[in-house]
N, C-alpha and C positions, 0 to 999 in steps of 0.2 A: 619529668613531671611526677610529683607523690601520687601514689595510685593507691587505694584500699581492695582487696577484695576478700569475700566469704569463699570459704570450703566446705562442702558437705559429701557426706557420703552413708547409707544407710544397704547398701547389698551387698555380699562378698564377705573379704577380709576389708574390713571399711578403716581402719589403720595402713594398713599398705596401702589402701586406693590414694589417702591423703598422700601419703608418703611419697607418692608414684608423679600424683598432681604436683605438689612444690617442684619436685627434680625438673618435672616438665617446664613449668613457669620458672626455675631457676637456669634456664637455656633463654627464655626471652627479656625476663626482666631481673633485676635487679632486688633481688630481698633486704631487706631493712631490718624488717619485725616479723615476727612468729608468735604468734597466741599459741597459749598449752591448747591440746584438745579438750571440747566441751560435747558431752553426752544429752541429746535434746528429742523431746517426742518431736514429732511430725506436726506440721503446721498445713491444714488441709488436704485437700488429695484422700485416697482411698487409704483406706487399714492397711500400715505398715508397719515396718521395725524403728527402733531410736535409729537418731542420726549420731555423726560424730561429727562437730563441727571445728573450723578455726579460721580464724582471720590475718590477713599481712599486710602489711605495709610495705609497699616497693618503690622504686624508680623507672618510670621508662619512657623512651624516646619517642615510641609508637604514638600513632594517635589511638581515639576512641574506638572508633570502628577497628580498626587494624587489631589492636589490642582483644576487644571481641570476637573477632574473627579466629584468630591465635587460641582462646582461650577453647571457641568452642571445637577447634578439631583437637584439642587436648581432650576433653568429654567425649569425644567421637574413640581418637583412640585408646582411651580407659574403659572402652563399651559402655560409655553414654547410651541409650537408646529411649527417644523422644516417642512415647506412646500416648502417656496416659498426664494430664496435667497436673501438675502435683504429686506426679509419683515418686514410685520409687527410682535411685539411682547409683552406678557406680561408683561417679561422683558430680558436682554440681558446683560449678565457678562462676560465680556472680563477682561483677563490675562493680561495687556499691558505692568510691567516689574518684573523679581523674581529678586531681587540685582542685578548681573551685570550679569546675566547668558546673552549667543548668546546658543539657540538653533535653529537649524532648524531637525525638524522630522518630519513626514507624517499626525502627527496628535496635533503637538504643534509647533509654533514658537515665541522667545524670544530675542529680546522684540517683541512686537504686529507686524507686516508687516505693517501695515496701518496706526499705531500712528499717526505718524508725517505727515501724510496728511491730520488727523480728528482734528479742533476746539474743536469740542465737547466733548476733550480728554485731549487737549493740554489746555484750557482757563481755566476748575476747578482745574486742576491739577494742573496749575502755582499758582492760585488762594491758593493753600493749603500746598505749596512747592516752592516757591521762585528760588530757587537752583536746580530745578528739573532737571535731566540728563536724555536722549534717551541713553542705554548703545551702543557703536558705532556709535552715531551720534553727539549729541551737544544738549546743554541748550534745554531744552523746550521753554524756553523764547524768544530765537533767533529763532527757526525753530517755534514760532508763530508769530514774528516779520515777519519772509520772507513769512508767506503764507498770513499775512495781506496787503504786499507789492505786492504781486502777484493777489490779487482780483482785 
């Protein structure tokens, strides 16, 4: 199944954490695509540092949950530590689409809720995906078109 997901990291050496992240998810999935790194302020949460952000395109067998589950003891073992919402972080691996799946459940929703509101999600990603679809929504390219239109 094509997977998308966002990287971020804003504490540390936040180049290595990326660096650290891929190798990790290059043990479970299958990489495709690699967006350059993208330098980004903070999107709510308390006064922090810029992020570094990037997006991939993968492959993988997993399902949804399993896939999330994986992801988060990867953040666990990069000293992720879940305090403060919106904070700051090691790094930070967001699910943003599994092929065309629409789930909403208690503890995953697909594609990401917040995609299509985030630059920092939507610019690598067009960046490495031309074509890229929101499933239920429209082009990435268009809904980065209208939030540039709306600054």
């Amino acid at each position: 199944m094509k997977i998308v997901l966002a990287l971020g990291s804003n504490l540390g050496d936040r180049e290595s954490n990326l660096d650290q992240a891929i190798s990790e998810l290059e043990k479970i999935i299958e990489i495709t695509h690699l967006s350059t790194l993208h330098e980004t302020a903070p999107v709510g949460g308390p006064k922090q540092g810029d992020y570094l952000n990037a997006v991939l395109i993968g492959e993988t067998q997993l399902d949804p949950h399993e896939l999330l589950a994986l992801t988060s003891k990867i953040e666990t073992k990069l000293g992720r530590v879940r305090e403060v919402r919106n904070g700051p972080r090691t790094v930070d691996i967001d699910l943003i689409v599994f092929g065309e799946l629409q789930i909403k459940a208690p503890d995953l929703e697909l594609p990401h809720p917040r995609a299509h509101e985030r630059e920092f999600v939507l610019a690598p990603w067009l960046e490495i995906d031309p074509d890229a679809q929101i499933p239920g929504r429209s082009s990435v390219a268009k809904i980065l078109a209208e939030l540039a239109v709306s600054e």
